[in-house]
FISE-180136 format. One line per field, with one value per residue (C-alpha): residue number from 0; residue in one letter; x, y, z. Coordinates in steps of 0.1 Angstrom, whole numbers, plus 2048, in hexadecimal, padded with zeros to 3 digits. Layout:
BEGIN
resi = [NUM | ...]
resn = [A | ...]
X = [X | ...]
Y = [Y | ...]
Z = [Z | ...]
! end
This chain:
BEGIN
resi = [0 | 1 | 2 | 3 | 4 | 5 | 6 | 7 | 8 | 9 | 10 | 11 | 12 | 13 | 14 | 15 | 16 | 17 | 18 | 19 | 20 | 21 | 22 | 23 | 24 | 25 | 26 | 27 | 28 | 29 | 30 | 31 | 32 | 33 | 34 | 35 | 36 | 37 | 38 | 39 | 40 | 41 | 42 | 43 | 44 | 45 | 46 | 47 | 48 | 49 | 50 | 51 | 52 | 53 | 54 | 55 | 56 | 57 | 58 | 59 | 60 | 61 | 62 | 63 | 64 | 65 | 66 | 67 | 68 | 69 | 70 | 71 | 72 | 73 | 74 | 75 | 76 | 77 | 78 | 79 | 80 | 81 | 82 | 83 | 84 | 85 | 86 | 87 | 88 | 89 | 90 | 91 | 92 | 93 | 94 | 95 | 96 | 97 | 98 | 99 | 100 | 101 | 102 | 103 | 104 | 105 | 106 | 107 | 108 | 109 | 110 | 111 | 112 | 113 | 114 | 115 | 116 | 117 | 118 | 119 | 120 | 121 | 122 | 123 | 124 | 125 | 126 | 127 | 128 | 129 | 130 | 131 | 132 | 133 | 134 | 135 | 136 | 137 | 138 | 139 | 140 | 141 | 142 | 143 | 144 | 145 | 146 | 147 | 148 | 149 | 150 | 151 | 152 | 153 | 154 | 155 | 156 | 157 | 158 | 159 | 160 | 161 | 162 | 163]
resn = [X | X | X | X | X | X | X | X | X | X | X | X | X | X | X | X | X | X | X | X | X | X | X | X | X | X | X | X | X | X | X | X | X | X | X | X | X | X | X | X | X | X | X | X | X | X | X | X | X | X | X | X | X | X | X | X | X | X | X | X | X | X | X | X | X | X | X | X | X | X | X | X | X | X | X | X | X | X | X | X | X | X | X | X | X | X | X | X | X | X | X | X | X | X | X | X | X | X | X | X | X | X | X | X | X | X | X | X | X | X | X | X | X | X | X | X | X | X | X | X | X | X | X | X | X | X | X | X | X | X | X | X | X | X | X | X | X | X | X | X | X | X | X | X | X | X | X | X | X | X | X | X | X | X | X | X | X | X | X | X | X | X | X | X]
X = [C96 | CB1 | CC1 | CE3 | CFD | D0F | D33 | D38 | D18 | D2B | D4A | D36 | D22 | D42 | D54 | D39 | D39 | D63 | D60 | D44 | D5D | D79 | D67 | D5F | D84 | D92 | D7A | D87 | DAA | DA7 | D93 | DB0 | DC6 | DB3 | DAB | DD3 | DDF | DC7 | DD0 | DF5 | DF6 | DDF | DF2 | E14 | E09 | DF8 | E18 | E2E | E12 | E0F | E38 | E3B | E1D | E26 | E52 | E50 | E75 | E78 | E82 | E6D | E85 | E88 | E61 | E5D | E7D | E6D | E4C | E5C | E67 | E4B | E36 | E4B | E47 | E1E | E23 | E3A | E20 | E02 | E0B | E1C | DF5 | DE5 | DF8 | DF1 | DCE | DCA | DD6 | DBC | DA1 | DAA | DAA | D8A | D75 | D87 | D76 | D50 | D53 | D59 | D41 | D26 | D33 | D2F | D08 | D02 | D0B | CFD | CDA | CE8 | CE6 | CD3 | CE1 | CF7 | D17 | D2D | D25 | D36 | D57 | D71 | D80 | D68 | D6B | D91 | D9F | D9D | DA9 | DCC | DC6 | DD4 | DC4 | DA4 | D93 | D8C | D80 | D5C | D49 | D4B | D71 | D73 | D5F | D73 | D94 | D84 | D80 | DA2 | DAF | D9B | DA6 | DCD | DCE | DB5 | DCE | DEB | DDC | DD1 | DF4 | E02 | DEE | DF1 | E1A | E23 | E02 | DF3 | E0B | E2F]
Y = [098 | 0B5 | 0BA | 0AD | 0CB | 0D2 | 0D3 | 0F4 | 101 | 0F8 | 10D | 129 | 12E | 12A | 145 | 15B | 154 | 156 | 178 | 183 | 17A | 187 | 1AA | 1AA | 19E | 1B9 | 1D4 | 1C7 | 1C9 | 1EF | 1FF | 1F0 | 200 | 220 | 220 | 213 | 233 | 24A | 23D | 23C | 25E | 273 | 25D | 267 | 28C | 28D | 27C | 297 | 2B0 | 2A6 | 2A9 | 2C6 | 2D6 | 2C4 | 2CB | 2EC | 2EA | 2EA | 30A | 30D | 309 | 2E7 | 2E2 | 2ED | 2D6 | 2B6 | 2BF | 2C4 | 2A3 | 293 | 2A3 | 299 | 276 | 274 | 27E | 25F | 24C | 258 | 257 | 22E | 229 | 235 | 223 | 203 | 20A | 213 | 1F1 | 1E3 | 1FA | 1ED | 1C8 | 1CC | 1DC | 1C1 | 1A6 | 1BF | 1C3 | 19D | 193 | 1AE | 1A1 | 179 | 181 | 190 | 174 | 15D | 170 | 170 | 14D | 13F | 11D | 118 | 118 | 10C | 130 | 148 | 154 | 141 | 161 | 16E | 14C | 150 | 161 | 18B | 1A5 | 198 | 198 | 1B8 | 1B9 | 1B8 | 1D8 | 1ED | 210 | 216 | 229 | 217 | 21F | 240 | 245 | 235 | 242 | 265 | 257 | 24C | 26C | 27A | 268 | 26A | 28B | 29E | 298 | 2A2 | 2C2 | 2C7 | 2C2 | 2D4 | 2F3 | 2ED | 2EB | 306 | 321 | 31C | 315 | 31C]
Z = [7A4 | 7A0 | 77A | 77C | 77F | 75D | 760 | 746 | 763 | 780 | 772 | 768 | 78B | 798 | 78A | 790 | 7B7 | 7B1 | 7A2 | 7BF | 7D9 | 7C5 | 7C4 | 7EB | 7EE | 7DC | 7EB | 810 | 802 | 7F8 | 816 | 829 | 817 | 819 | 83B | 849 | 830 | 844 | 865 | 861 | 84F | 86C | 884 | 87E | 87D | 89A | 8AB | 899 | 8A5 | 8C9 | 8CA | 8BF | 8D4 | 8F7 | 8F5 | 8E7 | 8E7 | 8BE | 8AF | 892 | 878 | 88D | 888 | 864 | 85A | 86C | 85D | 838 | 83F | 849 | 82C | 812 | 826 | 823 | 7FD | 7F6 | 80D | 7FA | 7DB | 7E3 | 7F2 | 7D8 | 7BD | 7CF | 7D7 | 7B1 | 7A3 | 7C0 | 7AE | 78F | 791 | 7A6 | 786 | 76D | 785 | 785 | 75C | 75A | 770 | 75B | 73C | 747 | 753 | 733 | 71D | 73A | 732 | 709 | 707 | 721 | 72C | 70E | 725 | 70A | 6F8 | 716 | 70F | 71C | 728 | 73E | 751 | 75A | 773 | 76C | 786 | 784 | 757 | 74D | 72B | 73D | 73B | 75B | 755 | 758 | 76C | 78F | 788 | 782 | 79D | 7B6 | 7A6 | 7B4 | 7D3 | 7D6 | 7CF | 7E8 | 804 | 7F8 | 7EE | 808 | 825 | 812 | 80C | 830 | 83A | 822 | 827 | 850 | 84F | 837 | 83B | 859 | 873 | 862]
! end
């Protein structure tokens, strides 16, 4: 016969398959993000591009005034992505330190449920006093800049060096 479920067990296995699906949740949530930024970004250069290559009837003060524009455009875009897609990164590792911190009092006390922090069983990507930086961050803080700032240099460098 099956051992009866514990209430303060029940809570605690669910939080951890909460903040599993948080995490997946908030990874879908900023690869969206990343990805929509990178489409809409290349997408509206290469519609800029393909005008300005198929009329040829833009002086090129007319071309390097629209493009001035749409650069200082994609910085505003960028850096309103990236500020978004950083408070995604954020509460995402607030959820992966809780969920390390809850298995390690899990395997602290064994099955002493009454023992785990009441804090690691609430709610913690939306907590701001709930740390975030680690490792996993910083990493993908350098992939976010990566992915912002990389095509802002390529434009940059395209509009006012390469074809000016």
């Amino acid at each position: 016969m099956p051992e009866k479920i514990q209430p303060m067990e029940k809570l605690v296995f669910g939080e951890i398959e909460g903040k599993n699906l948080a995490i997946h949740a908030y990874d879908g949530i900023i690869w969206k993000i990343r990805a929509g930024f990178l489409s809409l970004f290349f997408g509206a250069w290469a519609i800029l591009l393909e005008g300005v290559i198929t009329t040829f009837q833009q002086t090129p003060e007319q071309y390097i005034s629209l493009a001035s524009g749409l650069t200082l455009f994609s910085i505003g875009f960028a850096l309103g992505a990236s500020v978004v897609d950083r408070n995604y990164v954020q509460r995402k590792f607030r959820v992966i330190l809780a969920l390390d911190a809850l298995t390690d009092e899990l395997i602290m006390h064994g099955s002493d449920y009454l023992a785990i922090s009441p804090a690691l069983l609430k709610v913690s990507g939306d907590n701001g006093s709930m740390p975030f930086n680690s490792e996993g961050y910083r990493q993908a803080v350098k992939v976010s800049v990566v992915i912002y700032a990389v095509p802002l240099l390529i434009v940059f460098i395209g509009v006012f060096f390469i074809f000016p």
